[in-house]
N, C-alpha and C positions, 0 to 999 in steps of 0.2 A: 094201700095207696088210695088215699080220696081221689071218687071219678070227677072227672072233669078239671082239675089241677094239672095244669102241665106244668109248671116250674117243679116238681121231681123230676118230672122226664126228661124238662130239658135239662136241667145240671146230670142228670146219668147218661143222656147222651151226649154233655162233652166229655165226662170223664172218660167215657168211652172212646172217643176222639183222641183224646191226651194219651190212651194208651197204647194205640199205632201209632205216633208222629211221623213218622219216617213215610208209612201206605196216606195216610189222611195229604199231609203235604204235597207229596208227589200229586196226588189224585186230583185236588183242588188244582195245581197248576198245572195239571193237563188240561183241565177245563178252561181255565183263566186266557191260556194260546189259545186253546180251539176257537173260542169266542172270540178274543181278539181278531186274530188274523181272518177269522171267515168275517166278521163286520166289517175290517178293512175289505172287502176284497166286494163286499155286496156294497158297499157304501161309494168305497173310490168313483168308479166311474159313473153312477148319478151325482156326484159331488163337483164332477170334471164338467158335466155336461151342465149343469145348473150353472155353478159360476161362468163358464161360457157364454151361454144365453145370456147373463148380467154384463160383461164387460162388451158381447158385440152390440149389446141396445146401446149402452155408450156413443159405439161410433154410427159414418154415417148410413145413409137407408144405401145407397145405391154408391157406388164407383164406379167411374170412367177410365180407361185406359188406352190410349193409342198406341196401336201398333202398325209392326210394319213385316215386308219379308223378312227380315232378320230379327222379328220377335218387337217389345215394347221399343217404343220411341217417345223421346220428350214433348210436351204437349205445351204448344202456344196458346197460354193464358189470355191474352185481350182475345183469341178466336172463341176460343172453349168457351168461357164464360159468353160473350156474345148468343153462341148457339145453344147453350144451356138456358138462358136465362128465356128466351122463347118459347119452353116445352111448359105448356100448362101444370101447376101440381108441383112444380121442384121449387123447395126452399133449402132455404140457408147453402147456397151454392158457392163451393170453395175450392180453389187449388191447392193440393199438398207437393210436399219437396221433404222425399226418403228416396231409400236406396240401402244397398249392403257397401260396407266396410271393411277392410281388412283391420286387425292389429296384432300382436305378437302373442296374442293367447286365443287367438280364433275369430271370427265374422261378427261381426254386432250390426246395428240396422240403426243408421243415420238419420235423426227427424230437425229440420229445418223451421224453426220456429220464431213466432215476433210478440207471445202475448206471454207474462210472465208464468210460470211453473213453482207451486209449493215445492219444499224443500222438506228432506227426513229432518233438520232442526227444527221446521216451522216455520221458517222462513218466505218470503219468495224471493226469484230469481228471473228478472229480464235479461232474454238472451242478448249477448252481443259479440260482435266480431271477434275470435281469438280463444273466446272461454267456452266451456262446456257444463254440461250436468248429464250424470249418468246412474243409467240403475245399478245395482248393488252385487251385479257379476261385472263389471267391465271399471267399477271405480279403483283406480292404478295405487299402487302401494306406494304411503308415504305421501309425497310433494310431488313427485315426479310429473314432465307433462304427459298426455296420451298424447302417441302416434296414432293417426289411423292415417289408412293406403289407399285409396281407389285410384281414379284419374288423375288425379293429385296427392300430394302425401302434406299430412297438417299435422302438426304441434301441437296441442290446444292444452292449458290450464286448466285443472277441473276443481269447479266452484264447491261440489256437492254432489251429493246421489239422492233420489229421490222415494219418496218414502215407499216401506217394506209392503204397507198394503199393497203398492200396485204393481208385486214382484212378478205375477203371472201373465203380466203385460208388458213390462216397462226393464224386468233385469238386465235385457242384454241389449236395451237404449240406450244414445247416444244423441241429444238433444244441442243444438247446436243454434248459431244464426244464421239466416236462411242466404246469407254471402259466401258464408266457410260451408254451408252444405250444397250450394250450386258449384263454388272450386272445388269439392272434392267429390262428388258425384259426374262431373261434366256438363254441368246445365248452364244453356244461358240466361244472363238476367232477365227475358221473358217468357224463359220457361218454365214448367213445373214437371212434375212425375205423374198426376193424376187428378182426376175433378170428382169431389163428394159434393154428393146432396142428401135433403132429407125430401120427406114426404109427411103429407099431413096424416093420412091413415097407410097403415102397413101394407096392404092390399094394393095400396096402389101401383106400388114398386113394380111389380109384376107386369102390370097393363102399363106403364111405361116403356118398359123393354124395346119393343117392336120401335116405338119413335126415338128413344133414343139412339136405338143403332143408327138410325137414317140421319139423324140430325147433322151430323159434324161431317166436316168436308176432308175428312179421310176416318181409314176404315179405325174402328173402336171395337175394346171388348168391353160390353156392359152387365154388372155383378152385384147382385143385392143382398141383401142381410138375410132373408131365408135362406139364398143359396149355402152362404156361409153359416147358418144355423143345422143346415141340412149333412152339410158337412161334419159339423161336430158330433151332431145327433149321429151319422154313421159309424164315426169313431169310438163313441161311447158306447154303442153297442158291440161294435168291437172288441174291446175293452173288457165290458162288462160278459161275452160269451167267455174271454180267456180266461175271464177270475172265477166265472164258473166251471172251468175245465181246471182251475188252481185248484177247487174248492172235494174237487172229488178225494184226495188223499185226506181232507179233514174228514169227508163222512164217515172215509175207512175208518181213519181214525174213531171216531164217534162209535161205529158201531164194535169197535174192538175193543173199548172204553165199556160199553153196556155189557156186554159178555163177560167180560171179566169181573165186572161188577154183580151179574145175575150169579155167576158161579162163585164171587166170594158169599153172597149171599145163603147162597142154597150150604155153604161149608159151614155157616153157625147153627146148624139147627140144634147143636146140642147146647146153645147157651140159648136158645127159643124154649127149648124144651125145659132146662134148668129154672128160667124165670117162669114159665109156665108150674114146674112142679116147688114153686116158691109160692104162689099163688097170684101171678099174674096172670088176667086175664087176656083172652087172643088180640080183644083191642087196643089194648095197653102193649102189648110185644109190638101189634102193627103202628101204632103213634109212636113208638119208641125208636122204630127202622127210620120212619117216614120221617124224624126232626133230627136223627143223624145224618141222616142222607142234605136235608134242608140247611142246617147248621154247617155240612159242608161246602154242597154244592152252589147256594143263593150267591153265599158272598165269594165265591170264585166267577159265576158269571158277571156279578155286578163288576168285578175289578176288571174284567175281560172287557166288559161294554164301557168301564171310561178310557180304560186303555187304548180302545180301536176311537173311539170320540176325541181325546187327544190328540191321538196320532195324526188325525185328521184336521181338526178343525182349531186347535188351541196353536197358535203361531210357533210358541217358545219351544213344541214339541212335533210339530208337522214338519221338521226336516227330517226327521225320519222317513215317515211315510215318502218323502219326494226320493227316497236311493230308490222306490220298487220302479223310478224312472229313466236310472241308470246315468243319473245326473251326475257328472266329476267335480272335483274340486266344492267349489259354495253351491249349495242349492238354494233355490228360492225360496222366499217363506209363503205356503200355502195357505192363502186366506180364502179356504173355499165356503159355501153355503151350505149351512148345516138343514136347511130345510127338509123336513121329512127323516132327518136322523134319525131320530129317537124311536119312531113307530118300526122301523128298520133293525134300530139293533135291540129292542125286546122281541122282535122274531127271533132274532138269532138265538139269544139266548133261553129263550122259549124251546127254542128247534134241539139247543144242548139239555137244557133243564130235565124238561119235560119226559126221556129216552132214560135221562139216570134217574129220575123218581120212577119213573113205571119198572126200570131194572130191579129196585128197592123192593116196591109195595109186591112183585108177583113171587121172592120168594118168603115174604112176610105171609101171602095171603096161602100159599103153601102151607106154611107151619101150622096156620090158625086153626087147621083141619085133622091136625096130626094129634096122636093122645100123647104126651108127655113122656110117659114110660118109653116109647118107641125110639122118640126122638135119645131120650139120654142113651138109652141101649144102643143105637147106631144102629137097627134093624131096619128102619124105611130111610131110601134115597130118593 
């Protein structure tokens, strides 16, 4: 064999491949899972907490809330605003009108709105009295009107559901005009549910606090977008300890995968020895392990790594990924951030790769050392 040619080596170690199908197979797609589901499970919840952080910058810096002893209470809009609009540093200052709903397949959250809303066709949709638009878990089968129940119980026509990007916000919405959302919430026409504002720098929200509490002439709870970042950051950690407490049966896994692999290894030394007393050199035996092993292994973790990439971030296949959230019936389509993926799942696959070439190369590097007679004789183990 000319040194330096590896196209013999590699056509003998497929053929060598081709002659276990049944061990090559299975092997490669133990790999292809382990990879998969461990980059699922490292990925999810930086996946959860990144689109987080993008959909709360969205909203706004800071919420108001009046309450009372018996918990929130409706907030008078000509007051609220009046007392808002005083406090140095608060812009774009707004009254919202939500609340929870009842309907015949579970709770949705009622949004009271007057500025039009795209549509999943493309469209837009000016709210108006009677008619609705809903995300794409609460859109009713068929023609049918939606029921919803609170304080009032409404009818409503539904025009449309709203496009699938904004399922991890928007599915279990219920977008209404802000007349059918004050009758069926209880609110009066100068009331609202709450007062957003923004801020020019982020930082400032914080030093706000203290005067917003005092401002309004009954008692307030006041809530800003760290808090709510803070929140999800704890969740994601959350999250992320449990898929590392998921992740310990793969390493089993993993290390019961090399073992088995080292000791099929260490069982060919009589075909190490036979190519040896062919006149293969020790280097040529070890490039020959080391591009079966590669020929195997490479392209099982690449299928792993688009597998769990999929899973995650391509729409038409992240409903999978949303059962590991115990979601019934439609789940949402996950259009999470793939930011920082990649560098993620070639660790992963690095972390599997890496443990089965080194299982390869040490009983290669074994034989190298071994005299050929031995080896075919079966006299050294």
């Amino acid at each position: 064999m000319k040194k330096g040619n590896l196209l013999p080596l590699l056509d003998w170690a497929a053929r060598d491949l081709r002659r276990h199908p049944i061990e090559a197979i299975l092997l490669a797609s133990a790999m292809t899972l382990l990879v998969a589901f461990t980059g699922i499970g490292v990925l999810l919840p930086r996946a959860l907490s990144d689109t987080a952080s993008h959909i709360l910058a969205e909203g706004p810096s800071i919420v108001v809330r009046r309450v009372g002893p018996a918990g929130w209470q409706p907030l008078p809009i000509k007051e609220a605003l009046e007392a808002a609009r005083r406090i140095p540093g608060a812009l774009a200052i707004r009254t919202r009108i939500w609340g929870l709903a009842a309907t015949v397949d579970g709770a949705v959250t009622v949004v009271g709105l007057e500025n039009p809303l795209p549509m999943n066709d493309g469209t837009e949709w000016r709210p108006v009295p009677g008619q609705a638009a809903t995300g794409r878990g609460v859109l009713p089968v068929g023609k049918q009107p939606l029921l919803l129940s609170g304080v009032s119980i409404l009818s409503l026509s539904v025009v449309g559901s709203f496009s699938s990007r904004g399922d991890l916000a928007g599915f279990d919405i219920v977008a209404v005009h802000p007349r059918d959302a004050r009758t069926l919430l209880g609110l009066q026409p100068g009331e609202a549910t709450d007062l957003a504002m923004d801020v020019f720098h982020a930082a400032e929200a914080q030093a706000m606090l203290p005067e917003l509490a005092t401002a309004f002439p009954w008692p307030v709870t006041v809530t800003c977008r760290s808090e709510e970042s803070g929140r999800f950051a704890v969740s994601a950690a959350l999250h992320g300890g449990l898929a590392v407490l998921a992740l310990v049966p793969a390493f089993l896994a993993l290390a019961l995968l090399i073992a088995l692999e080292v000791r099929r290894n260490l069982s060919r030394h009589h075909e190490a020895g036979l190519l040896k007393a062919l006149g293969w050199s020790a280097g040529e035996v070890m490039r020959l392990s080391l591009l079966r092993a590669v020929l195997l292994g490479l392209p099982a973790v690449v299928c792993g790594m688009a597998a769990a990439y999929s899973l995650l971030f391509i729409p038409r296949f992240a409903g999978v990924a949303g059962r590991f959230f115990g979601w019934q019936g439609k789940a949402p389509s996950l259009f999470l951030d793939p930011t920082g993926a990649l560098p993620l799942l070639f660790a992963v696959a690095g972390l599997v790769l890496a443990p089965f070439l080194a299982a390869v190369l040490f009983p290669a590097l074994k034989a190298a050392s071994v005299d050929p007679q031995d080896m075919l004789e079966g006299k050294r183990r």
